[in-house]
KOLTI-542656 format. One line per 10 residues: number of its first residue (from 1); their letters; for each residue x, y, z of C-alpha. Coordinates in nm, 4 decimals, always signed. Layout:
<rs>
NUM = a = X,Y,Z | ...
</rs>
This chain:
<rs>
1 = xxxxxxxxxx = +31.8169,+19.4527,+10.6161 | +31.6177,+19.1744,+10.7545 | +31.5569,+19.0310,+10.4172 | +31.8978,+19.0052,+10.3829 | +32.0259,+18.8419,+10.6279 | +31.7637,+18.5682,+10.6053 | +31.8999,+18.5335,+10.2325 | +32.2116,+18.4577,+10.3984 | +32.1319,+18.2322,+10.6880 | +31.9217,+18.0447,+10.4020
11 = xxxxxxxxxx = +32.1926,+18.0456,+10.1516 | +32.4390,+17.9549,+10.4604 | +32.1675,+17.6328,+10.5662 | +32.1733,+17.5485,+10.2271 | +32.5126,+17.5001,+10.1565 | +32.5700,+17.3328,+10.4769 | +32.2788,+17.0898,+10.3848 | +32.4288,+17.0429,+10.0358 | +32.8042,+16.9546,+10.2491 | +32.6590,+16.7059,+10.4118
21 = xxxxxxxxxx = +32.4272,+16.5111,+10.1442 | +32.7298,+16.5196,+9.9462 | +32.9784,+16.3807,+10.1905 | +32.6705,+16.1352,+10.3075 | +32.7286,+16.0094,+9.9621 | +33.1380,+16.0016,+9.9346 | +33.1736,+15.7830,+10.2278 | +33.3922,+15.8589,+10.5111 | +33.7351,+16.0095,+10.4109 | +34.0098,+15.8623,+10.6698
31 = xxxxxxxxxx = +34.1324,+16.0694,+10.9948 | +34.5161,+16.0340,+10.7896 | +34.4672,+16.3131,+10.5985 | +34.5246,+16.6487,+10.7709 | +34.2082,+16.7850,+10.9255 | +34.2024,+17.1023,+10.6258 | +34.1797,+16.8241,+10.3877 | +33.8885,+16.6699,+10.5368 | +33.7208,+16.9652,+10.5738 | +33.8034,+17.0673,+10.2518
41 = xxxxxxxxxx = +33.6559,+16.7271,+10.0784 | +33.3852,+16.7322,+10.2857 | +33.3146,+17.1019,+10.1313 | +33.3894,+17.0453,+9.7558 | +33.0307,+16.9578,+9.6600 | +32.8843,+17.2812,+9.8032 | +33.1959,+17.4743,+9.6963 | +33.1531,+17.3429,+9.3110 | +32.7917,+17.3996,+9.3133 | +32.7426,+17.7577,+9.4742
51 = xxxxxxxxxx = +33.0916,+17.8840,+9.3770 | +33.2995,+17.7410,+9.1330 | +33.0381,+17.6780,+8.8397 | +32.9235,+18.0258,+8.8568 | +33.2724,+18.1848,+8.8249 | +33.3197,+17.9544,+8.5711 | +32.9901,+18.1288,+8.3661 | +33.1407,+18.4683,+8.4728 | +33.4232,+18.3729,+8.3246 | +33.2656,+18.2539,+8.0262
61 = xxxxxxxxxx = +33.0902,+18.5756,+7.9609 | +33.3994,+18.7676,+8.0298 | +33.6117,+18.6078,+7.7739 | +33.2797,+18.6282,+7.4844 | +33.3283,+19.0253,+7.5740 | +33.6778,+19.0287,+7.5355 | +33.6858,+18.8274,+7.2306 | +33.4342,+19.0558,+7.0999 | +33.6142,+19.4263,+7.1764 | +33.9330,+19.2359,+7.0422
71 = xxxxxxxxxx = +33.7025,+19.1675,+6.7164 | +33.6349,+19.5320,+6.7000 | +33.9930,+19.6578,+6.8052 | +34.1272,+19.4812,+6.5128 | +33.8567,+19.6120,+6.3003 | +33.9425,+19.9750,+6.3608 | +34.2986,+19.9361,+6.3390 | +34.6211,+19.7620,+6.2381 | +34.6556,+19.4699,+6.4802 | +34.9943,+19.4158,+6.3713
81 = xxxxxxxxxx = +35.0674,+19.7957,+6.5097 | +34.9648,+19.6653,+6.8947 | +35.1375,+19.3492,+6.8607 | +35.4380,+19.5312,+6.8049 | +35.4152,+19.7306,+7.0876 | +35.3137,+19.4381,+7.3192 | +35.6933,+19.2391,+7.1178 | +35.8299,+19.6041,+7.2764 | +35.7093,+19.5882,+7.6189 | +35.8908,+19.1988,+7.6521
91 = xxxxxxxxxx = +36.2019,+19.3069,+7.4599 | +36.2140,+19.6438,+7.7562 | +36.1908,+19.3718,+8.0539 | +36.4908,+19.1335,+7.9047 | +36.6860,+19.4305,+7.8570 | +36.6756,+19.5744,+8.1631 | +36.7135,+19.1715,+8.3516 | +37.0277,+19.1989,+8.1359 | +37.1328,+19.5426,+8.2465 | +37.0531,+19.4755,+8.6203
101 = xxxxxxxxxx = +37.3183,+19.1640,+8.5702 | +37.1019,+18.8739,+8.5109 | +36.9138,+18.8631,+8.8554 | +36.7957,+18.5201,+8.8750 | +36.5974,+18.2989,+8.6263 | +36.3609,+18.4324,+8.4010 | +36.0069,+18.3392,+8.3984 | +35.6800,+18.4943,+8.3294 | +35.4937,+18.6413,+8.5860 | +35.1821,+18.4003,+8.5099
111 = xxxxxxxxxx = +35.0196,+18.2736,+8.8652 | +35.0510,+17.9476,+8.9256 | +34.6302,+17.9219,+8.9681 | +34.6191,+18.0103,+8.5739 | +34.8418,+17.7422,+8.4613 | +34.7375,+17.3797,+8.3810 | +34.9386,+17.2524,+8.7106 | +34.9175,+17.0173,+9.0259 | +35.1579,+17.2538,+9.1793 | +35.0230,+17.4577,+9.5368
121 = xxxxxxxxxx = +35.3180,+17.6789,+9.5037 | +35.4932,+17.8945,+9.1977 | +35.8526,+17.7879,+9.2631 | +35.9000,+18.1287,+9.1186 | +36.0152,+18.3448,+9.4746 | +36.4009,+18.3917,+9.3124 | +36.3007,+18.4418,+8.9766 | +36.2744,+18.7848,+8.7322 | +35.9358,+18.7888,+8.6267 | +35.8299,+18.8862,+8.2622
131 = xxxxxxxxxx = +35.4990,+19.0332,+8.2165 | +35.3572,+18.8289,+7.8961 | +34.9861,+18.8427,+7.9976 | +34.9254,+19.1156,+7.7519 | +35.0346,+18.9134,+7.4589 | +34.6786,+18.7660,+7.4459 | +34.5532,+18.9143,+7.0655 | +34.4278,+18.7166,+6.7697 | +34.6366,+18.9013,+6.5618 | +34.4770,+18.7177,+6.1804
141 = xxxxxxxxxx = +34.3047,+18.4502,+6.0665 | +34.3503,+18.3096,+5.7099 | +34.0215,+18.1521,+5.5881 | +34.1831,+18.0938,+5.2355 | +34.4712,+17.9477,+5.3699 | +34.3701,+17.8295,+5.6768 | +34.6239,+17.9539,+5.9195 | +34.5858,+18.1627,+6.2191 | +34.8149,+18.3811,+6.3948 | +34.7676,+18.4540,+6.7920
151 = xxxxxxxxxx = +34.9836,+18.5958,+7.0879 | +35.0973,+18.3491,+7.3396 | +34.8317,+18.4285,+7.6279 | +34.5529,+18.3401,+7.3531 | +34.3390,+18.0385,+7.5373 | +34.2261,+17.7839,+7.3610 | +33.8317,+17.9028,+7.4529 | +33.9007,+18.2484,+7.3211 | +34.0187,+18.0616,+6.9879 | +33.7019,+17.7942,+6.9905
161 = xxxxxxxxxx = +33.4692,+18.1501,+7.0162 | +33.6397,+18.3347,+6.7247 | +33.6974,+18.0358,+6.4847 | +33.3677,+17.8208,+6.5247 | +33.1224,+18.0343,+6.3979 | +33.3932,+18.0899,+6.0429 | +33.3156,+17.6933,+6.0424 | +33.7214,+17.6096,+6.1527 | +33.9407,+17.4467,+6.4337 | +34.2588,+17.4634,+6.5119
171 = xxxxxxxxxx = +34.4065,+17.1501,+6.3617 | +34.4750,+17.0038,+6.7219 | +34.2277,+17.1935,+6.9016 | +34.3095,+17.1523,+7.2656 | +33.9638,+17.0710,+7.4962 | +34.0919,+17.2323,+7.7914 | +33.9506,+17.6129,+7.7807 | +34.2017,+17.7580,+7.9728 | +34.5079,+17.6421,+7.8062 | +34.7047,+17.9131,+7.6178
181 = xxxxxxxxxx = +34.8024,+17.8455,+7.2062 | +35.1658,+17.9416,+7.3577 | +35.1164,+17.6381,+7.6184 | +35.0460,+17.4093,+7.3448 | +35.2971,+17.4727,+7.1244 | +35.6176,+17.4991,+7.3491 | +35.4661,+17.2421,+7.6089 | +35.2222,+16.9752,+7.5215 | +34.9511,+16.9478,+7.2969 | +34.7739,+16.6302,+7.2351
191 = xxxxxxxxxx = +34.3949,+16.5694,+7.0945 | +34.1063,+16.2951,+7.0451 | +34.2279,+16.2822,+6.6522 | +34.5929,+16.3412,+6.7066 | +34.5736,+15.9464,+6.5260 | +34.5243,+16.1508,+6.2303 | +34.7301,+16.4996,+6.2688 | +34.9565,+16.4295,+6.4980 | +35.0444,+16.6175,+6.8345 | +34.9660,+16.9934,+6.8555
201 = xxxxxxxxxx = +35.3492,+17.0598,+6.7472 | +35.2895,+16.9279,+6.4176 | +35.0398,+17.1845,+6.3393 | +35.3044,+17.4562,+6.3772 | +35.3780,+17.6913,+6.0782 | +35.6197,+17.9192,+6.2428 | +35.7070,+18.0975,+6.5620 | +35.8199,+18.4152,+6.6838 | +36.0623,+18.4414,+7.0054 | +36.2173,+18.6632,+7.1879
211 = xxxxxxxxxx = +36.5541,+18.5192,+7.3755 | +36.7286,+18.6033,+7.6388 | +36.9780,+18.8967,+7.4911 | +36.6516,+19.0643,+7.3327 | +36.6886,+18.9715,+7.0002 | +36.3829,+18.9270,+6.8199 | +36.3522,+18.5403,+6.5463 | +36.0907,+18.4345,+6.3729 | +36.1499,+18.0310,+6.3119 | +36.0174,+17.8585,+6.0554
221 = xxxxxxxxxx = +36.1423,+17.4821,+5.9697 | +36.2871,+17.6185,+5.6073 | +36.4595,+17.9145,+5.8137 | +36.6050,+17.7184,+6.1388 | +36.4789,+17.3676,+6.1135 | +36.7138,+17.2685,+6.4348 | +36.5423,+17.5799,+6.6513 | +36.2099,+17.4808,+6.4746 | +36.1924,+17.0869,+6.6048 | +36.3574,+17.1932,+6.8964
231 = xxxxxxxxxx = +36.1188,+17.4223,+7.0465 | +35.8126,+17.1727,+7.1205 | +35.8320,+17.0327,+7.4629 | +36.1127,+17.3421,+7.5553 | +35.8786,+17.4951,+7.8356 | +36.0720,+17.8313,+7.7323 | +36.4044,+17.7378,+7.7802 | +36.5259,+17.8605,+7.4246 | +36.3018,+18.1873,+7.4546 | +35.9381,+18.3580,+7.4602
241 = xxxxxxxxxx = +35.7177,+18.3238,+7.2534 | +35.5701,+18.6215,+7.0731 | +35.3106,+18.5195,+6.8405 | +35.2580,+18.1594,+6.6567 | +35.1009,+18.0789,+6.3305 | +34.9066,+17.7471,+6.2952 | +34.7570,+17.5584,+6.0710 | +34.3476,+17.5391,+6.0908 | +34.1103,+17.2320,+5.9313 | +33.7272,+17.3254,+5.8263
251 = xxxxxxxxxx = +33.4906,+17.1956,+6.0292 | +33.0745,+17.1031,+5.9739 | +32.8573,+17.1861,+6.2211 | +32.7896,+16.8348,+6.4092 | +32.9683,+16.5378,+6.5341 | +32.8838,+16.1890,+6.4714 | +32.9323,+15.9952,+6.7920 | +32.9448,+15.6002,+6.8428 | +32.9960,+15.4460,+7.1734 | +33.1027,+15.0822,+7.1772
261 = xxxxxxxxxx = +33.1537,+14.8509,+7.5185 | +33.4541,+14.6811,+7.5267 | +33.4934,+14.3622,+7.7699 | +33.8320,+14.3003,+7.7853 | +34.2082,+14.5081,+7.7802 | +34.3137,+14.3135,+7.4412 | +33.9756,+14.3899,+7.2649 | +33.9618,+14.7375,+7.3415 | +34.2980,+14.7398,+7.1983 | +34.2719,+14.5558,+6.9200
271 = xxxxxxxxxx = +33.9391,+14.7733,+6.7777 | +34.1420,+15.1088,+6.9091 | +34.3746,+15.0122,+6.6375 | +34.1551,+14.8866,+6.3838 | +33.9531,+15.2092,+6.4048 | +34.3119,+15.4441,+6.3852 | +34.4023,+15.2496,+6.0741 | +34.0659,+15.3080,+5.8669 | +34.2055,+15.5657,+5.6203 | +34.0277,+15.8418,+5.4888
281 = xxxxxxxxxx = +33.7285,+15.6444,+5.6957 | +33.8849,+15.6584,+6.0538 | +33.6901,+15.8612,+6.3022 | +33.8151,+16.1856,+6.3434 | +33.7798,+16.1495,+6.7090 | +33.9215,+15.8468,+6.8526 | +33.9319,+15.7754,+7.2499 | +33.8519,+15.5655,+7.5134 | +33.7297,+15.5793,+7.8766 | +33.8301,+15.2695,+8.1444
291 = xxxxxxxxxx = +33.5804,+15.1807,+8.3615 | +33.7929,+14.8694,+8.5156 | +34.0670,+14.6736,+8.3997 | +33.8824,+14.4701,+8.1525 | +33.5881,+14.7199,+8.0604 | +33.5956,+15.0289,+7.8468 | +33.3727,+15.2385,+7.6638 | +33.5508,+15.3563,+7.2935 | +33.4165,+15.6921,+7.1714 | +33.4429,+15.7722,+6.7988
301 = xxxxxxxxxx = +33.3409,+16.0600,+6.6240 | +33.2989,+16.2213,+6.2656 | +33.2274,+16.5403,+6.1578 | +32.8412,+16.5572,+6.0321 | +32.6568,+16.8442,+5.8016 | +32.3181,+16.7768,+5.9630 | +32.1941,+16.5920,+6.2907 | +31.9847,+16.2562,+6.1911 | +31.8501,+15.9909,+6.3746 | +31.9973,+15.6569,+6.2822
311 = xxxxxxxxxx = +31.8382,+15.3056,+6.3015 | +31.9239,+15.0629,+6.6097 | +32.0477,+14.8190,+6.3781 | +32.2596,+15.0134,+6.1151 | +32.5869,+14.9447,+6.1430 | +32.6681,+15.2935,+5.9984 | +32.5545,+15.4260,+6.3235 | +32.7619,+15.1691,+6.5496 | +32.7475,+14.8869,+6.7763 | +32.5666,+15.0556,+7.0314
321 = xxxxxxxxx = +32.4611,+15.4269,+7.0691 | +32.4934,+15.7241,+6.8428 | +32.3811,+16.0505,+6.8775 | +32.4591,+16.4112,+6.7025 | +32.6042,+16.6867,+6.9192 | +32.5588,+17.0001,+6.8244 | +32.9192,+17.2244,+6.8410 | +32.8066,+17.5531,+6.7046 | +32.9333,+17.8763,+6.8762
</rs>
């Protein structure tokens, strides 16, 4: 017992130490701002170091299980066989919103705090929630043909974990972890070598929706090519999704990185384009961080079979710093 509570009155000095080395370092935050956000900011570096990173591992390891048992589940049986059940449990819900006379909007029953938003509230108090987060299967993935099929709920991390280690990528493979394959496709989905492939849309081979009578479509742009354009950027106005196919690239296991300083707004331009219109020899990444308005630092990146150091002065390796960075699984 004793043990314990020193533990705690440690831990509790500790992060209270932490709080105030870190705000020592912020600077003052004005007496404006409401006194919760104050206290808040003057928490956050405690609060990221003692709480949020390690939820962050926990929820790491939790979605490596998961991804495994999926693995399994759809080695033991017919995958298809659940997903139809899970397309049964939606098609149930927008039946009975229909039956029950249409009782507000429909929207899925995601919390807000799992979505990529700025938003403190849902906006969702009037609305008939749909259950979707059980759509969240790999459902097949086409090595020979490089395609994969996935529920909705499917995050972007759960993808990276089973698809790296087969040596592919989603063809715009979102950065953001948490960000669901449905997300992508009927939001937003842009990437570091969208120059090349486009926006996350463009890698879409078909989709399956439900709308809002029940009916089940599957849309492909030879089948519906006015649903199929029009569904990117719909945030789920024209239906749920169900599952999506996409198309996946190979992969090697390294990337080439080169860093170059830019030292002015038209330069960094200029050599942003010149690099985007290289051909077959543009980087496959491409961005570019801002540092002020005249400074920048561009980041380019091929794919590479084998780290290898690379001489100061070879222009191969860039202008100023390259390294390898390992993105096995």
């Amino acid at each position: 017992m004793h043990v314990a509570v020193a533990g705690m009155c440690a831990f509790g000095a500790l992060f209270v130490l932490t709080g105030l080395l870190g705000a020592r370092a912020s600077g003052p935050i004005s007496k404006d701002f409401p006194w919760q956000f104050r206290l808040a900011a003057q928490l956050r570096t405690p609060v990221l170091m003692f709480i949020v990173i390690p939820i962050s591992y926990v929820q790491a390891w939790r979605r490596s299980l998961r991804t495994w048992m999926r693995a399994r589940e759809r080695a033991g049986e017919d995958a298809m066989l659940v997903h139809r059940a899970n397309v049964q449990r939606v098609v149930e819900q927008i039946k009975a919103w229909n039956e029950a006379g249409r009782p507000g909007k429909l929207r899925t029953a995601r919390p807000t705090w799992a979505s990529m938003s700025t938003k403190l509230g849902s906006g969702k108090g009037n609305s008939y929630l749909l259950e979707v987060r059980h759509m969240n299967r790999i459902l097949h993935v086409d090595e020979e043909n490089l395609t994969v099929t996935a529920e909705p709920s499917v995050t972007m991390g759960e993808l990276t974990h089973e698809l790296m280690h087969r040596g592919l990528a989603l063809q715009t493979h979102v950065e953001m972890e948490t960000i669901t394959i449905g997300g992508a496709a009927l939001g937003f989905g842009i990437e570091t070598n969208s120059h090349r492939v486009g926006l996350f849309q463009e890698s879409v081979i078909e989709y399956e929706l439900v709308d809002g009578t029940g009916a089940v479509h599957r849309v492909t742009e030879a089948s519906d090519p006015e649903l199929f354009f029009a569904l990117p950027w719909s945030v789920g106005t024209a239906g749920f999704l169900l599952s999506i196919k996409v198309r996946l690239v190979r992969v090697k296991p390294y990337v080439r990185v080169v860093y170059e300083a830019m030292n002015s707004a038209a330069e960094l331009q200029q050599r942003m384009t010149d690099l985007s219109r290289m051909g077959a020899d543009a980087p496959v990444f491409l961005e570019a961080t801002m540092y002020s308005a005249e400074r920048a630092v561009i980041q380019a990146g091929w794919y590479a079979g084998k780290a290898r150091a690379c001489h100061p002065d070879s222009l191969a390796c860039g202008l100023v710093l390259t390294w390898s960075l390992s993105i096995r699984a």
